[in-house]
C-alpha positions as CSV (number, residue, x, y, z in Angstrom):
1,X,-10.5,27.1,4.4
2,X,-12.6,24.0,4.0
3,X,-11.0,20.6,3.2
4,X,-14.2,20.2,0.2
5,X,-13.3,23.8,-1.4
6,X,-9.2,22.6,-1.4
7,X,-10.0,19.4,-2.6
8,X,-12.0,20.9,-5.4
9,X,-9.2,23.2,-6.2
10,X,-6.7,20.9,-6.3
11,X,-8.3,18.6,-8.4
12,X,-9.6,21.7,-10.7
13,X,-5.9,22.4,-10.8
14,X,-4.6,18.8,-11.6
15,X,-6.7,19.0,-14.6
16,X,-5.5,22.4,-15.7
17,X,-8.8,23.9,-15.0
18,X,-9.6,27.7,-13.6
19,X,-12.6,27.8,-12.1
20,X,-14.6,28.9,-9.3
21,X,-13.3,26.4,-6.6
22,X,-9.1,27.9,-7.7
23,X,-9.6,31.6,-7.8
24,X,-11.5,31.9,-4.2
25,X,-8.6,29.0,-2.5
26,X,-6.2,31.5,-4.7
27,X,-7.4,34.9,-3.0
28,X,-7.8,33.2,0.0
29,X,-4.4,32.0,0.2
30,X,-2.8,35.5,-0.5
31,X,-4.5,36.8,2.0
32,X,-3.7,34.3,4.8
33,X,0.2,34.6,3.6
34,X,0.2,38.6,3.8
35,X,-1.9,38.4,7.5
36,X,1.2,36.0,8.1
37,X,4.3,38.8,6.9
38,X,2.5,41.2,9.2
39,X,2.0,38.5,11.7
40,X,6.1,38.1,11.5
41,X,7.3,41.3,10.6
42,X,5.3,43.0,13.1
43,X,5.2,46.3,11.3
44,X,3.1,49.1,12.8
45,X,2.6,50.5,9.4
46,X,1.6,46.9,7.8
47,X,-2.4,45.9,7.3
48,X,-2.0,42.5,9.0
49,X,-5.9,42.8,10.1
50,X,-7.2,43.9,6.5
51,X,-5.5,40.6,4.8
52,X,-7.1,38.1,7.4
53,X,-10.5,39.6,6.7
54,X,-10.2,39.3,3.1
55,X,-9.6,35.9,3.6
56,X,-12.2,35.3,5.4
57,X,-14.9,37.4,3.2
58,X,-13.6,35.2,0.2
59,X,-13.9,31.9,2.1
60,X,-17.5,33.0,3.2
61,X,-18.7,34.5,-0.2
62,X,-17.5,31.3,-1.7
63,X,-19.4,28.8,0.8
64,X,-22.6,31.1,-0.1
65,X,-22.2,30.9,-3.8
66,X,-22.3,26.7,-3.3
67,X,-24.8,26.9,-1.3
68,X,-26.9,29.1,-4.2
69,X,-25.8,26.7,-6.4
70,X,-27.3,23.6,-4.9
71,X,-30.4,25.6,-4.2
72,X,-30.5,26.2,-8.2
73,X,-29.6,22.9,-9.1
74,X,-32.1,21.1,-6.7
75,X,-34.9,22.9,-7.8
76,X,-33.9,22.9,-11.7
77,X,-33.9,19.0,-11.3
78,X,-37.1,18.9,-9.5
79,X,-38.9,20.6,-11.8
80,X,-37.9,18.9,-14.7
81,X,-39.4,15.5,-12.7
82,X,-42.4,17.3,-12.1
83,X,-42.5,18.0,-16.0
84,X,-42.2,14.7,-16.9
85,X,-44.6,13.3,-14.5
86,X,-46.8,15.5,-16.4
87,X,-46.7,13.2,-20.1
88,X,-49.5,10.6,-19.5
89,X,-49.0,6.8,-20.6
90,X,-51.8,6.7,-22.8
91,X,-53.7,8.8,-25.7
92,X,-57.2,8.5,-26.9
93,X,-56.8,8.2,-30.6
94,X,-59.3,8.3,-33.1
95,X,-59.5,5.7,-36.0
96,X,-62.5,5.2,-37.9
97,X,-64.7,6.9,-36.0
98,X,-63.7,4.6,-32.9
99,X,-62.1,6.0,-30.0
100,X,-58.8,3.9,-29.0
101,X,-56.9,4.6,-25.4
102,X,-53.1,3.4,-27.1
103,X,-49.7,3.8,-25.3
104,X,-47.9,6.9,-26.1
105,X,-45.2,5.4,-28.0
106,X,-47.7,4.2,-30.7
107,X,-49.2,7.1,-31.4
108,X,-48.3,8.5,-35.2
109,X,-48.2,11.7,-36.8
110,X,-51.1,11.4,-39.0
111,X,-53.4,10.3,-35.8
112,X,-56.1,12.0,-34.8
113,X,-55.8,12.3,-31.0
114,X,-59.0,13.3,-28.8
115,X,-58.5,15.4,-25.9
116,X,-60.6,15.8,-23.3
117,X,-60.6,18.8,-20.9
118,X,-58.2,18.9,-17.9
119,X,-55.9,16.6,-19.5
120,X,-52.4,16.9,-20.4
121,X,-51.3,17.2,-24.0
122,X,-48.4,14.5,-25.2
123,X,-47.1,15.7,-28.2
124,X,-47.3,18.7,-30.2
125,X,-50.1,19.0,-33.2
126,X,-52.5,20.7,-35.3
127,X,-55.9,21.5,-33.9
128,X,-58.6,19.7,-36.3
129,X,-61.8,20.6,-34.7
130,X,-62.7,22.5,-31.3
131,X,-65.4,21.9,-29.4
132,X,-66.4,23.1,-26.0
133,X,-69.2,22.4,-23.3
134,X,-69.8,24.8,-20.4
């Protein structure tokens, strides 16, 4: 059934936990032990073939889901890196009529910051004047 999924599950268990990694080992377990009563009672009438397949179809439906999961995670992650790649260093604020490029950190709420087109925004703010050149 997978040494990661039992591992999991045991731990989960140890911990007092119900989760996703007990329940699957759980219904996977139940079915292995009933494909094993038909295995040794060798009943005509018993569904010995029905309770190995559910074992596997849980084992493979959980293996699926974790690998969803780690697709969902990874890309989650990456684009929160490629978010903040996107907050610049610097900002062009404007004091006295004089452009200064200070870092971000410095940069106060009563600044007046000067954006120029294509750039990335760094913090949130009123609009004071708008101006555009085609």
């Amino acid at each position: 059934m997978g040494e990661h999924f039992l591992r999991m599950a045991y731990q989960s268990i140890r911990r007092g936990i119900f989760n996703q990694h007990v329940l699957p080992e759980a219904g996977a377990f139940a079915g292995l032990a009933g494909g094993v009563i038909g295995l040794v009672a060798q009943s005509p009438d018993y569904p010995t073939a029905p309770f190995f397949a559910v074992s596997v179809m849980v084992v493979i439906y959980h293996t699926f889901s974790e690998w969803l999961s780690l697709i969902v995670k990874t890309r989650s992650s990456q684009a929160v890196k490629r978010l903040l790649d996107l907050q610049p260093e610097t900002a062009r604020v404007v004091k006295g009529g004089v452009e200064i490029t200070t870092p971000i950190d410095e940069v106060q709420v009563t600044d007046l910051v000067r954006i120029r087109g294509r750039r990335t925004l760094t913090s949130a703010g009123q609009a004071m004047q708008d101006a555009c050149r085609l």
